[in-house]
Backbone as ProteinMPNN parsed JSONL, in Angstrom:
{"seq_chain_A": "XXXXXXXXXXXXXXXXXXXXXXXXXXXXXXXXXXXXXXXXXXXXXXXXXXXXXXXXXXXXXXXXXXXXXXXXXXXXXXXXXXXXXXXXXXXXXXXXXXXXXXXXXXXXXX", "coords_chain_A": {"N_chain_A": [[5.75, -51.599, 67.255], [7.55, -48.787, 66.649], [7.63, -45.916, 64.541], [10.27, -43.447, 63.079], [10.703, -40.319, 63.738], [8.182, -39.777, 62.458], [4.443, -38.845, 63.387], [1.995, -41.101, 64.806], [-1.309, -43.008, 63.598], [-2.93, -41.946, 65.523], [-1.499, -39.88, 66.663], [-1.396, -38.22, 64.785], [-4.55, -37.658, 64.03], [-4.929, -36.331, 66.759], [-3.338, -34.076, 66.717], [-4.6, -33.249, 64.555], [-7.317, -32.258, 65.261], [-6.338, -30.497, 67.682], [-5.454, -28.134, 66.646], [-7.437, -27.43, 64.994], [-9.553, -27.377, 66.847], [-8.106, -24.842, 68.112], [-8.16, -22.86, 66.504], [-10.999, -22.494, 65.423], [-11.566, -21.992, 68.05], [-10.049, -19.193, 68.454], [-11.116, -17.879, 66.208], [-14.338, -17.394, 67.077], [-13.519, -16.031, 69.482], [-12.806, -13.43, 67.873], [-14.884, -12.992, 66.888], [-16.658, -12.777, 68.44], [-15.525, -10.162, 69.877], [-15.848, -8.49, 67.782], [-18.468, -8.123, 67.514], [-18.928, -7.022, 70.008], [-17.735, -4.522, 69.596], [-19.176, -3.584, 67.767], [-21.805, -3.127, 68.886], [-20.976, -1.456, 71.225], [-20.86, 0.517, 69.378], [-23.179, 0.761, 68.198], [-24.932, 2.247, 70.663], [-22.846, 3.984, 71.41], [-23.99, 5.96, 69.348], [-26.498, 5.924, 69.479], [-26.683, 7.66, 71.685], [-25.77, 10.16, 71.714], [-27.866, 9.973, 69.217], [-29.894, 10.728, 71.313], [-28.876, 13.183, 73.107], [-28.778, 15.211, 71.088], [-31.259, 15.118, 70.154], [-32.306, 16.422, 72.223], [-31.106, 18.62, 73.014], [-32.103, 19.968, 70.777], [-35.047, 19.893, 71.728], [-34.267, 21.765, 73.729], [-33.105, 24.169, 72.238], [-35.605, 24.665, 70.986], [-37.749, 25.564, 73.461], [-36.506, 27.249, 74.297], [-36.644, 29.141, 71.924], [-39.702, 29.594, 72.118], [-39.944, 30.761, 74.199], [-38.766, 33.509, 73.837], [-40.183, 33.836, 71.9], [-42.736, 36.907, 70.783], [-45.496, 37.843, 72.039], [-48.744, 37.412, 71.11], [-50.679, 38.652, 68.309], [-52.574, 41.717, 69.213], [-56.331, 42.392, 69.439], [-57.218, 43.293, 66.282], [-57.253, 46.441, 64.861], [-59.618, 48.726, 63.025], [-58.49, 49.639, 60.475], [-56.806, 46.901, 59.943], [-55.056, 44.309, 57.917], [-56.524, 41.372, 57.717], [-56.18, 38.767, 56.511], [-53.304, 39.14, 56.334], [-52.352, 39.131, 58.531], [-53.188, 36.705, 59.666], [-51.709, 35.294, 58.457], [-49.226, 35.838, 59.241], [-49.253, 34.435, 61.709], [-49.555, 32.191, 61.417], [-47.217, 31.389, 59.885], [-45.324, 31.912, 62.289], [-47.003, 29.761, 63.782], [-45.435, 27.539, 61.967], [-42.854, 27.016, 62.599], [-42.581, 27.217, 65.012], [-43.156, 28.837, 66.968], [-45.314, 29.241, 67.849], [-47.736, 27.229, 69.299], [-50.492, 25.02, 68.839], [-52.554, 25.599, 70.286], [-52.207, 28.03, 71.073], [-51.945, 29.429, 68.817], [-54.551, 28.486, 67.856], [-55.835, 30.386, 69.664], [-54.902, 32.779, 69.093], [-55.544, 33.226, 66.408], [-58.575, 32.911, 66.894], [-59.136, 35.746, 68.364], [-58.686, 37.525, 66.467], [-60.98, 36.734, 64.553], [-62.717, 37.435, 65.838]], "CA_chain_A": [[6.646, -51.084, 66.275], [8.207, -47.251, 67.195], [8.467, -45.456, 63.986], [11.363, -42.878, 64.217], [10.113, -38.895, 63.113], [6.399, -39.514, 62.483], [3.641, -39.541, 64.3], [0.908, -42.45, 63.779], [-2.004, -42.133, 62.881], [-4.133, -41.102, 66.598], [-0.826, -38.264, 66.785], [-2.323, -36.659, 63.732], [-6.012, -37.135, 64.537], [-5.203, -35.767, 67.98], [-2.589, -32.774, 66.136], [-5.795, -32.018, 63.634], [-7.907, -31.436, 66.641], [-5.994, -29.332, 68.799], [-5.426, -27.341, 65.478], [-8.863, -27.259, 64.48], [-10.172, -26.464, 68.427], [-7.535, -23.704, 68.482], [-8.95, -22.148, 65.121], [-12.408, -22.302, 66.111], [-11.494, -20.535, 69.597], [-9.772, -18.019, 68.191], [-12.003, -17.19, 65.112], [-15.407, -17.039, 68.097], [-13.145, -14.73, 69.912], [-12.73, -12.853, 67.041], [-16.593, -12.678, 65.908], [-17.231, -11.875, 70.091], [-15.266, -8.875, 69.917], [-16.345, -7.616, 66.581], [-19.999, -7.757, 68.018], [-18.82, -6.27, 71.098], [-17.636, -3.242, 69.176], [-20.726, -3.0, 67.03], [-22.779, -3.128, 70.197], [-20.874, -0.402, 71.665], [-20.969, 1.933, 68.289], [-24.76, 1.349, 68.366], [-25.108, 2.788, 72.449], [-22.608, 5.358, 71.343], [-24.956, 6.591, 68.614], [-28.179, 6.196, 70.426], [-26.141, 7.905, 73.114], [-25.456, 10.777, 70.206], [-29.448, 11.033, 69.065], [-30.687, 11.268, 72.759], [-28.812, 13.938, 73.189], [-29.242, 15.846, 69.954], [-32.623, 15.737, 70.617], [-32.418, 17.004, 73.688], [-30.736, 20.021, 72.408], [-33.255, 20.673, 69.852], [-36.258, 20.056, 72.303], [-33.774, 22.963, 74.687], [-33.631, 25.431, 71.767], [-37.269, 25.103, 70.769], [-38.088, 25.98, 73.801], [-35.973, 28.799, 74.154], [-37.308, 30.113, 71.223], [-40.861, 29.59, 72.323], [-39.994, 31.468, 75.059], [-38.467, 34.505, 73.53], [-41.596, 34.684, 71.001], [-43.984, 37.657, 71.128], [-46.914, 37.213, 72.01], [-49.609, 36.637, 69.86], [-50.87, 39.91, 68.454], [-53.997, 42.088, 70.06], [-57.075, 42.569, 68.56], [-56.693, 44.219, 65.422], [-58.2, 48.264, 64.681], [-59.944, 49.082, 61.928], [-57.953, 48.962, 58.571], [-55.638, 46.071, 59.788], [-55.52, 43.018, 57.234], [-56.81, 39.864, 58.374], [-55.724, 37.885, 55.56], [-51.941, 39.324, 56.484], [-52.518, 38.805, 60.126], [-53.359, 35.266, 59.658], [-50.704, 34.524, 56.884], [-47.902, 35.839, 60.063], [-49.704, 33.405, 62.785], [-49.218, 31.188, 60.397], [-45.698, 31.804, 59.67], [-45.045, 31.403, 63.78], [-46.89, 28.523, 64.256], [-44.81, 26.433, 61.219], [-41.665, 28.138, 62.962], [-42.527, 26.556, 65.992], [-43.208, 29.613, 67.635], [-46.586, 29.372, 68.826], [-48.386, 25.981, 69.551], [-51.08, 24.713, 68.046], [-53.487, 26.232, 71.049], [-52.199, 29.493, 70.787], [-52.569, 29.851, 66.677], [-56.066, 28.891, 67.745], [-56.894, 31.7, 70.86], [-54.519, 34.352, 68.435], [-56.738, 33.108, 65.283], [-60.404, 33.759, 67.131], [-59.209, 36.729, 68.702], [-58.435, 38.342, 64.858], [-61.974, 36.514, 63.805], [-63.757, 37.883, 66.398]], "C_chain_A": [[6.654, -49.55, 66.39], [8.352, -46.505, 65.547], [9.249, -44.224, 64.539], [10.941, -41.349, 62.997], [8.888, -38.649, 62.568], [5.931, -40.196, 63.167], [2.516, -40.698, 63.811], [-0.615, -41.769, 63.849], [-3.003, -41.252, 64.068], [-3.466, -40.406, 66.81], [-1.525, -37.667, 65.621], [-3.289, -36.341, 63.804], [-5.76, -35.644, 66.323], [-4.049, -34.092, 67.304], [-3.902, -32.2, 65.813], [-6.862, -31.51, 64.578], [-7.589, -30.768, 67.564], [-5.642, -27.826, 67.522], [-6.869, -26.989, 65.215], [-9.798, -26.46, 66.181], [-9.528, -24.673, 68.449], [-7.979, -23.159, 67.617], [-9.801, -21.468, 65.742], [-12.281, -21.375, 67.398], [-11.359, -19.155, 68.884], [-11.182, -17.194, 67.116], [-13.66, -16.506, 65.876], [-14.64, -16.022, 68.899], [-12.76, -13.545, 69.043], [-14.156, -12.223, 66.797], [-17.087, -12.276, 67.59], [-17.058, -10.386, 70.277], [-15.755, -8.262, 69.163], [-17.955, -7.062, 66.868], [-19.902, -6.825, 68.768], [-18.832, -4.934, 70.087], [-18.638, -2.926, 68.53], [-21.654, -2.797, 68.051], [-22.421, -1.685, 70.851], [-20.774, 1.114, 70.902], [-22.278, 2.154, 68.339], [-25.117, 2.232, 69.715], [-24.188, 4.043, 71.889], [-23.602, 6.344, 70.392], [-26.291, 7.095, 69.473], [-27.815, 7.285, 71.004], [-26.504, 9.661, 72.449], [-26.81, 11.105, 69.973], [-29.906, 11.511, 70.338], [-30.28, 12.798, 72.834], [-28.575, 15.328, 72.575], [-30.471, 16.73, 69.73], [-33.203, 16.755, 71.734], [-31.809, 18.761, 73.506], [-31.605, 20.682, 71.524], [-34.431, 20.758, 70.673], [-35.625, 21.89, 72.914], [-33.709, 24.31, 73.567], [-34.877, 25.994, 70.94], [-38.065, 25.376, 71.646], [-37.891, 26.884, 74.401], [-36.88, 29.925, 73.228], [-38.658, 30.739, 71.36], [-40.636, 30.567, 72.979], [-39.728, 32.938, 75.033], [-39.608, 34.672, 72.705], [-42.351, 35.719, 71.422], [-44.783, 37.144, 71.452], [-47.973, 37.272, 71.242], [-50.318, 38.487, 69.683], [-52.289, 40.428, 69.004], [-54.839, 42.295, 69.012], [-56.96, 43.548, 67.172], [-57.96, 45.348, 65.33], [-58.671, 47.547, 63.469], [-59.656, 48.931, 60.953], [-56.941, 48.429, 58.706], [-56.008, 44.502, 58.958], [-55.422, 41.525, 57.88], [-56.041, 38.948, 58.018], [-54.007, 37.818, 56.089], [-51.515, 38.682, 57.434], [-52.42, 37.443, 60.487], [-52.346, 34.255, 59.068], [-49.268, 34.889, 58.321], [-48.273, 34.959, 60.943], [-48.897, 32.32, 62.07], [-48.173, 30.747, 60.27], [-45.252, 31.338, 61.072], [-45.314, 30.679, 64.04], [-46.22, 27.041, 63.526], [-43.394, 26.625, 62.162], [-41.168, 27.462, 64.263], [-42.631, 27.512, 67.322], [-44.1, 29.961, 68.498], [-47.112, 27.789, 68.643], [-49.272, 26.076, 69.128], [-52.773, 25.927, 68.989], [-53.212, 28.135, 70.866], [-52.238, 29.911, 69.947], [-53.409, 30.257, 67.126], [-56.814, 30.083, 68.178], [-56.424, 32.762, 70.14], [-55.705, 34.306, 67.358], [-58.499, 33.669, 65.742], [-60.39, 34.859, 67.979], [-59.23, 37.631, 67.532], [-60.082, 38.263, 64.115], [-63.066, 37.486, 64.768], [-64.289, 39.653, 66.528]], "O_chain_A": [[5.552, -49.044, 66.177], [9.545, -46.559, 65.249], [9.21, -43.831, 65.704], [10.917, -41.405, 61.767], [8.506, -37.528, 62.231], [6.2, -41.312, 63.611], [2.295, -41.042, 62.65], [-0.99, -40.613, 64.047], [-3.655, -40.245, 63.788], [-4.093, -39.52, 67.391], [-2.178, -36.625, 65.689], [-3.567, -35.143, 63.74], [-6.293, -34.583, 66.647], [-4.406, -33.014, 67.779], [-4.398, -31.195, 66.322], [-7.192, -30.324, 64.569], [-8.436, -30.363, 68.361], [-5.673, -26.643, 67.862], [-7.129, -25.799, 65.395], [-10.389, -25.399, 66.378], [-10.162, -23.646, 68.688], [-8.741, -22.439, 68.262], [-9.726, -20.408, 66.363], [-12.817, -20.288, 67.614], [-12.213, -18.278, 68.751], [-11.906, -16.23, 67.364], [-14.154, -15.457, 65.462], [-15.261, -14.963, 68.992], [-12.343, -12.578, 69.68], [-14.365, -11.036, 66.546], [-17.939, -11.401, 67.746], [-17.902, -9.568, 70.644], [-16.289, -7.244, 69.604], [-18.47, -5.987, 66.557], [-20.531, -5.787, 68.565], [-19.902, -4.378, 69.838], [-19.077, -1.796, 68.745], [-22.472, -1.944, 67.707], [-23.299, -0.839, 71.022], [-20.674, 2.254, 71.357], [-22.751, 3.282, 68.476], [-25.855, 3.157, 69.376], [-24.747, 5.139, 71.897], [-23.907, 7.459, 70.815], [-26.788, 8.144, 69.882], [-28.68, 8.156, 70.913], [-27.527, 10.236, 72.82], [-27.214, 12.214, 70.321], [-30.298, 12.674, 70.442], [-31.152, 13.649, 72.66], [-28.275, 16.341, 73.207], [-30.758, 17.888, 69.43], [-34.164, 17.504, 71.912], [-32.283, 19.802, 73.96], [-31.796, 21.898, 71.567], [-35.058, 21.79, 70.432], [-36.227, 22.937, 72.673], [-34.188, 25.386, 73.926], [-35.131, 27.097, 70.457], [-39.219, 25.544, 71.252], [-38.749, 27.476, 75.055], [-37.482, 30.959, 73.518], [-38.95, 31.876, 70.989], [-41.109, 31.584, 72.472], [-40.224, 33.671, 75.889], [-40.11, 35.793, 72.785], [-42.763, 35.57, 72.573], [-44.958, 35.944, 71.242], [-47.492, 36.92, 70.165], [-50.418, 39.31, 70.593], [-53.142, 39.572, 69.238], [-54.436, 42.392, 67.853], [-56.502, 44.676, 67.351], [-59.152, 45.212, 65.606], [-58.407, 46.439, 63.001], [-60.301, 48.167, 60.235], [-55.966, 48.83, 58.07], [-56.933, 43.748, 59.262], [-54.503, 40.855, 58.351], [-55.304, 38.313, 58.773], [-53.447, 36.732, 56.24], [-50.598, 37.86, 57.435], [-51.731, 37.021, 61.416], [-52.197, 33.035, 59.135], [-48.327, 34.095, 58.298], [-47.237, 34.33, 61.16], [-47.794, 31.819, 62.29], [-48.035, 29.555, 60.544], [-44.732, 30.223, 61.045], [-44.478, 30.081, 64.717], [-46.289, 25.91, 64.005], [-42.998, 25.46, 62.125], [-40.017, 27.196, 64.609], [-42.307, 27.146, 68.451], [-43.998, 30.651, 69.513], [-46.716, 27.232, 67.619], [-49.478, 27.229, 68.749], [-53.615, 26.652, 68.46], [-53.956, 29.081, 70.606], [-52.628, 31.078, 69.98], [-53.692, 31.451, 67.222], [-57.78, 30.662, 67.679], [-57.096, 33.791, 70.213], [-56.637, 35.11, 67.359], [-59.281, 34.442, 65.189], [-61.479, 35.154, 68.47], [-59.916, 38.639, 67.702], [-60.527, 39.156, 63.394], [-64.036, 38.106, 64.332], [-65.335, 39.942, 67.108]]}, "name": "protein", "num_of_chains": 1, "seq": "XXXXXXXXXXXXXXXXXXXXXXXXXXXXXXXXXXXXXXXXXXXXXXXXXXXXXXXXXXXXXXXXXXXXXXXXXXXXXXXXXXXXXXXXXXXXXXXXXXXXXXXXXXXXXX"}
């Protein structure tokens, strides 16, 4: 028996599954790309601190490099306390390293 303008009932099962497959595709190619692009905003970032950093390592050690040098023994009526309080000051600064505070510091004590 033919009806005439609908389908029976394994045309609609087989309609709701090529409907339902095609969904599903699309919506996974949808949620693929969206990753993709989050994947490639994270790498651009990273991309972004690396070389941030890299600029800050390059003008901290510029600066290092332009620093005085650490001062000479001090005379007679020069203040320690002062002396120690500018080391000080240079090595938060980033101006002198932790070794060279120390050899400017026991050159002032000594």
């Amino acid at each position: 028996m033919l009806r005439n303008g609908r389908p029976g009932l394994i045309g609609l099962a087989a309609r709701t599954a090529v409907v339902t497959g095609t969904a599903n595709a699309m919506g996974n190619r949808a949620a693929n790309r969206r990753a993709q692009q989050a994947q490639e905003q994270q790498q651009q970032q990273y991309l972004q601190q690396q070389a941030w950093q890299a600029e800050q390592a390059q003008q901290a050690q510029q600066m290092q490099q332009a620093a005085p040098a650490p001062a000479a023994a001090p005379t007679g009526g020069v203040d320690l306390t002062a002396e120690l309080m500018k080391l000080a000051d240079l090595r938060t600064q980033g101006l002198l390293t932790d070794d060279e505070f120390a050899a400017a510091k026991a050159k002032l004590l000594s």
